[in-house]
C-alpha positions in Angstrom: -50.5 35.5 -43.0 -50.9 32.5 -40.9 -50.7 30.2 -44.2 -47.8 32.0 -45.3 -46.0 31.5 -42.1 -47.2 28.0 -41.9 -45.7 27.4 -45.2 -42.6 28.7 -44.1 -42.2 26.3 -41.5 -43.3 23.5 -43.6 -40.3 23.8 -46.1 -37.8 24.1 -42.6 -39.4 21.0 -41.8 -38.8 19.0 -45.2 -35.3 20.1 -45.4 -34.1 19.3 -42.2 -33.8 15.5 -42.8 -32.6 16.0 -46.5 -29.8 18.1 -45.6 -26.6 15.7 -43.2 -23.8 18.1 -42.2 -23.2 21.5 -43.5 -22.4 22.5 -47.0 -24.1 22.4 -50.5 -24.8 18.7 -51.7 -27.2 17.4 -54.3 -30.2 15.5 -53.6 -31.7 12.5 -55.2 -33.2 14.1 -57.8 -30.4 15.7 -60.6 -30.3 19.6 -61.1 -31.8 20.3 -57.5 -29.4 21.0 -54.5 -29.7 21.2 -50.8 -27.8 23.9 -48.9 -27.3 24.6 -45.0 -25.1 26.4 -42.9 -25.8 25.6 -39.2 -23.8 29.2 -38.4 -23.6 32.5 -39.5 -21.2 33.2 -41.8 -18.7 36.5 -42.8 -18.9 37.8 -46.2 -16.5 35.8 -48.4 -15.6 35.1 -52.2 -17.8 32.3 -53.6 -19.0 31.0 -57.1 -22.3 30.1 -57.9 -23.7 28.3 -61.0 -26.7 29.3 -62.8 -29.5 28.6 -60.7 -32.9 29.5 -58.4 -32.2 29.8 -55.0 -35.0 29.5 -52.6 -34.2 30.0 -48.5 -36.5 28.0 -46.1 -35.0 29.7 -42.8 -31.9 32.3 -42.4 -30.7 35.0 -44.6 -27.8 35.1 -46.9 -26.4 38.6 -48.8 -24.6 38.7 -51.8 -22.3 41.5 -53.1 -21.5 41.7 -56.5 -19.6 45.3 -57.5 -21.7 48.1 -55.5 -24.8 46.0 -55.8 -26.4 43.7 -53.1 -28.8 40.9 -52.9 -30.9 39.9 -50.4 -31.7 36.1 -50.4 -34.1 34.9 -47.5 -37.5 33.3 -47.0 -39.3 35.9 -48.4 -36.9 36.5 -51.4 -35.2 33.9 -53.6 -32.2 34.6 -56.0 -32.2 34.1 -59.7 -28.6 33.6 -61.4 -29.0 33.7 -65.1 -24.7 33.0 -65.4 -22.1 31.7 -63.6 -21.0 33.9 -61.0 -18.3 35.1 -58.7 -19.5 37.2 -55.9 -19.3 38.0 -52.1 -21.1 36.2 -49.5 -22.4 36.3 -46.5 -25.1 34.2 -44.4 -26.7 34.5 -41.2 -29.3 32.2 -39.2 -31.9 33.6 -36.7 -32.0 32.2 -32.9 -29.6 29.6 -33.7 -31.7 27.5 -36.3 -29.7 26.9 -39.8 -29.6 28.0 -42.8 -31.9 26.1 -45.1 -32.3 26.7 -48.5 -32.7 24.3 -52.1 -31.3 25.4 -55.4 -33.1 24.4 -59.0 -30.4 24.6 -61.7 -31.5 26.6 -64.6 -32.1 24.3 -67.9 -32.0 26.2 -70.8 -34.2 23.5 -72.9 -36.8 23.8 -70.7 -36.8 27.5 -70.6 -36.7 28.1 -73.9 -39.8 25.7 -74.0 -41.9 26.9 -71.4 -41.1 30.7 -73.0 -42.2 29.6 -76.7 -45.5 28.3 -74.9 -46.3 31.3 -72.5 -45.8 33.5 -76.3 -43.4 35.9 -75.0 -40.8 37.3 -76.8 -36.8 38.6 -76.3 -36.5 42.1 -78.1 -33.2 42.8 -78.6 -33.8 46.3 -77.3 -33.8 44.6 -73.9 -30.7 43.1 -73.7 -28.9 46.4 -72.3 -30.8 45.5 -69.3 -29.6 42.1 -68.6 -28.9 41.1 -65.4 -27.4 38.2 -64.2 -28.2 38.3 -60.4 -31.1 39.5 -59.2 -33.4 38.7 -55.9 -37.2 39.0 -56.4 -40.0 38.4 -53.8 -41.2 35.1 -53.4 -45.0 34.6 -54.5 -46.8 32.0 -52.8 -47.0 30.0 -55.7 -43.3 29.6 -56.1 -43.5 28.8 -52.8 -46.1 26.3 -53.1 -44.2 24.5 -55.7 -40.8 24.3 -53.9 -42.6 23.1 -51.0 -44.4 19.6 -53.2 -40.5 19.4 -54.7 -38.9 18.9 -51.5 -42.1 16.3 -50.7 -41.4 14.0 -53.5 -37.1 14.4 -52.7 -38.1 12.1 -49.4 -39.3 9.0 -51.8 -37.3 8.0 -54.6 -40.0 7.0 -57.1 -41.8 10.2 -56.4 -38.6 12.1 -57.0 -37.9 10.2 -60.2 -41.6 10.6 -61.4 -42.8 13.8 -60.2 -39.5 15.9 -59.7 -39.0 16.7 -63.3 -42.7 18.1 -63.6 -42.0 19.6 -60.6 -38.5 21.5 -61.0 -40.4 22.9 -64.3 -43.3 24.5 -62.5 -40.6 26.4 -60.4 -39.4 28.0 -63.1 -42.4 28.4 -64.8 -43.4 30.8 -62.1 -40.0 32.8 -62.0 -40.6 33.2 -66.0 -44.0 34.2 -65.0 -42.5 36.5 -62.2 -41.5 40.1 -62.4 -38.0 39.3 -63.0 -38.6 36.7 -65.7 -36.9 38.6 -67.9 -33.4 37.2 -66.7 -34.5 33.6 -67.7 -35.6 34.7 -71.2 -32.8 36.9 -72.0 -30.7 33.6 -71.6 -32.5 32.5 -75.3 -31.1 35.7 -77.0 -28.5 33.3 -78.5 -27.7 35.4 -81.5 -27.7 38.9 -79.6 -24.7 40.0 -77.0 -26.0 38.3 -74.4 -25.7 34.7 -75.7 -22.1 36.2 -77.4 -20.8 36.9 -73.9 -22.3 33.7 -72.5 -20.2 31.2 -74.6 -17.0 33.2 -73.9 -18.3 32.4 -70.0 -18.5 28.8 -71.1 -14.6 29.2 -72.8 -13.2 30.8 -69.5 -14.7 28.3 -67.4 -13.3 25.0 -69.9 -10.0 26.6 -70.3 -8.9 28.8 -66.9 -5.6 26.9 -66.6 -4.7 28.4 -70.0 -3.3 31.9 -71.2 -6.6 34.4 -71.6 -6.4 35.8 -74.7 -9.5 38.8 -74.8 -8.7 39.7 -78.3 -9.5 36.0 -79.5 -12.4 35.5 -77.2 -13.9 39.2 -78.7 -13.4 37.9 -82.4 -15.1 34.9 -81.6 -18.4 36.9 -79.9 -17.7 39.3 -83.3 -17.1 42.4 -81.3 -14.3 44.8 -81.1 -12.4 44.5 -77.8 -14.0 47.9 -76.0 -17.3 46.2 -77.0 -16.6 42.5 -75.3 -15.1 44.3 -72.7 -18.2 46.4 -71.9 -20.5 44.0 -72.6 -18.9 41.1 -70.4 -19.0 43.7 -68.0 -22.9 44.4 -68.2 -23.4 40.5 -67.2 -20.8 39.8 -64.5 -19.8 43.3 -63.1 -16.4 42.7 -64.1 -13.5 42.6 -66.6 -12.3 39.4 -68.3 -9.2 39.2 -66.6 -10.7 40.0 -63.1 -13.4 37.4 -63.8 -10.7 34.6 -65.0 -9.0 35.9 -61.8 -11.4 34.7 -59.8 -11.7 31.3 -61.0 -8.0 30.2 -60.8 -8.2 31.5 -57.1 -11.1 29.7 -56.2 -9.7 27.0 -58.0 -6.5 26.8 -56.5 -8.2 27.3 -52.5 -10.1 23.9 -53.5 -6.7 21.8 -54.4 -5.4 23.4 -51.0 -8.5 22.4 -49.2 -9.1 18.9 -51.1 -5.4 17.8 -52.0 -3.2 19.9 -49.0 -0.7 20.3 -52.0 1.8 23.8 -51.3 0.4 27.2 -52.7 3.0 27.0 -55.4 1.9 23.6 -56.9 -1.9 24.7 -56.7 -0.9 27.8 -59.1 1.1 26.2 -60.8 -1.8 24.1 -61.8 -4.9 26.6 -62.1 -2.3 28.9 -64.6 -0.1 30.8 -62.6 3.8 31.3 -64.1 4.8 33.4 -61.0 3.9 31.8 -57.2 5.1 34.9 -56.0 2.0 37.0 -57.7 0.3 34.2 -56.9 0.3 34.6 -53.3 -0.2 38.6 -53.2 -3.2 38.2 -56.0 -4.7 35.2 -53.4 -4.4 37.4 -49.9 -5.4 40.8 -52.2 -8.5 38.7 -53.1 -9.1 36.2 -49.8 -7.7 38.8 -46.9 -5.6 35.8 -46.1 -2.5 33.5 -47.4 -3.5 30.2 -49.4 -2.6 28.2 -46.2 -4.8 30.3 -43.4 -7.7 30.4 -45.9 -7.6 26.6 -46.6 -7.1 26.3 -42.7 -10.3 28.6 -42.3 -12.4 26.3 -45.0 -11.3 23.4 -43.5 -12.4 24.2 -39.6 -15.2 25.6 -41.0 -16.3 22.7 -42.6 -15.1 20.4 -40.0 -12.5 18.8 -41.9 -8.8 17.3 -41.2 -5.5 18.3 -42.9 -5.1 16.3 -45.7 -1.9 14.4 -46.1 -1.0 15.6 -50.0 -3.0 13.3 -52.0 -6.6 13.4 -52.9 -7.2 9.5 -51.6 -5.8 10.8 -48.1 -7.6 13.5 -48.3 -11.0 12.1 -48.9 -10.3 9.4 -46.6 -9.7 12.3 -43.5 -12.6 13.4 -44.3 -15.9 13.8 -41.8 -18.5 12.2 -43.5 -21.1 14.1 -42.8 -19.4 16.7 -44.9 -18.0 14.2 -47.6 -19.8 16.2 -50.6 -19.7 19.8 -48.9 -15.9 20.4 -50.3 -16.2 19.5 -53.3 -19.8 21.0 -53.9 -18.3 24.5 -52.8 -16.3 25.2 -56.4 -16.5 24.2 -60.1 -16.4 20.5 -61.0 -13.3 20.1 -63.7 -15.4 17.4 -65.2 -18.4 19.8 -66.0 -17.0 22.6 -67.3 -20.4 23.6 -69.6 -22.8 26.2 -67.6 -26.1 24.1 -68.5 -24.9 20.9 -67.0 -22.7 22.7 -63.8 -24.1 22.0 -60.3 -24.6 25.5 -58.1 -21.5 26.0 -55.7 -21.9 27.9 -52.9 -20.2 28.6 -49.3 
């Protein structure tokens, strides 16, 4: 117990000086990113990419359909697909929130899994989850901890991160929830169907969704996309695509201070009117209090209407904390996303 706890600690102490300001922004090293929240937080929607989350100090609880997640220093969370989900986080006796996220590489997956001889039977995929939170073993622990020592010199990070990054998800293939990493390599089965449709939703969420084309392309009927995109994110097509655009749409508010007409207009909305009443259904606030929320929350200052301005009102210490909180344009494929988070 006393190494454990003393391990604990340890990964507090090599995350304080990595992580300036609060928010989600990446490190030195590319696929690993550094998280904190220096208050506690109420549940809210968020997006997160695929990824391994692993919480140094405080607690966060996600909420997706009647299911929860608990993500803390004894547990880490395991996202096998992009996902929208509720949030919320809290920190004990006024320390922050610490946590580092490894972003899921499906090469090195399927890699590792062809050399550990395990297997996907296609009989598993009707168990597929793409959230789950599993207890952390000490030796996951042990590895995060030597990652986030080489992230403090830049040759080390460069040298030894890679090797690094790879045993962490060696051991959560190894783990008793590995099966959420391997399913990924099901390419050919519904799994692997339902996740290029993800990739589609996510490069295209400004356009028209059209189910029936998407279900054609995965070779399904439509009741069978529909229930099997269900089975992985909890949700319909059109809910999930929902989701996006609004999350979307609160970043150009936040970012750009452009009106709540011009930021549906632009993630695919035709009416602004639906617009607004899908946003407040979804946010339990107008576009305008949200971004006001995000924005004191984050410590930022009302943009002016363009993105320069915007930027350039910015705190710095939270510079890369708006932009890391939703879905990059420019990296629209789910292998090469960063994780967004609140």
């Amino acid at each position: 117990m006393k190494g454990h706890n003393a391990n604990r600690s340890r990964m507090a102490e090599l995350l304080y000086p990595l992580t300036v300001g609060e928010g989600t922004r990446p490190s030195i090293l590319d696929g690993v990113m550094l998280m904190r929240s220096d208050r506690s937080l109420p549940r809210m929607p968020v997006l997160y990419e695929p990824s391994i989350v692993i919480v140094a100090q405080g607690r966060k609880h996600g909420y997706l359909g009647d299911r929860s997640y608990t993500y803390d220093p004894d547990h880490y969370l395991v996202l096998s697909v992009p996902m929208p989900f509720e949030c919320k986080a809290e920190v004990d006796r006024g320390e922050p929130f610490l946590a580092v996220s490894i972003r899921i590489d499906l090469a090195v997956i399927s890699e590792l899994t062809m050399k550990m001889n395990h297997r996907v039977p296609l009989s598993q995929e009707h168990g597929v989850q793409g959230m789950c939170s599993t207890k952390l073993s000490p030796k996951i622990r042990e590895a995060t901890i030597r990652l986030l020592e080489c992230l403090g010199n830049p040759v080390e990070a460069q040298v030894l991160g890679p090797q690094l990054m790879r045993e962490v998800m060696f051991r959560v293939l190894d783990g008793p929830h590995g099966d959420s990493l391997r399913i990924l390599l099901a390419m050919n089965g519904r799994l692997g169907q339902i996740q290029d449709a993800l990739e589609r939703i996510h490069a295209n969420y400004f356009q028209p969704l059209d189910v029936a084309k998407l279900a054609e392309e995965a070779h399904m009927s439509v009741s069978a996309f529909h229930h099997n995109f269900k089975k992985v994110t909890t949700t319909s097509p059109v809910q999930y695509l929902k989701s996006i655009r609004l999350h979307k749409a609160l970043m150009l508010i936040v970012q750009e201070g452009i009106s709540a007409a011009m930021a549906a207009m632009r993630v695919g909305y035709e009416s602004s009117s639906q617009f607004s009443r899908e946003f407040k259904r979804f946010f339990g606030a107008t576009p305008q209090d949200e971004a006001g929320r995000v924005r004191d929350m984050l410590g930022l200052d009302t943009p002016t209407g363009t993105r320069r301005n915007s930027q350039a009102q910015m705190n710095p210490a939270h510079a890369v904390s708006v932009s890391s909180l939703f879905f990059d344009d420019r990296k629209s494929k789910i292998r090469t996303t960063p994780c967004a988070t609140l």
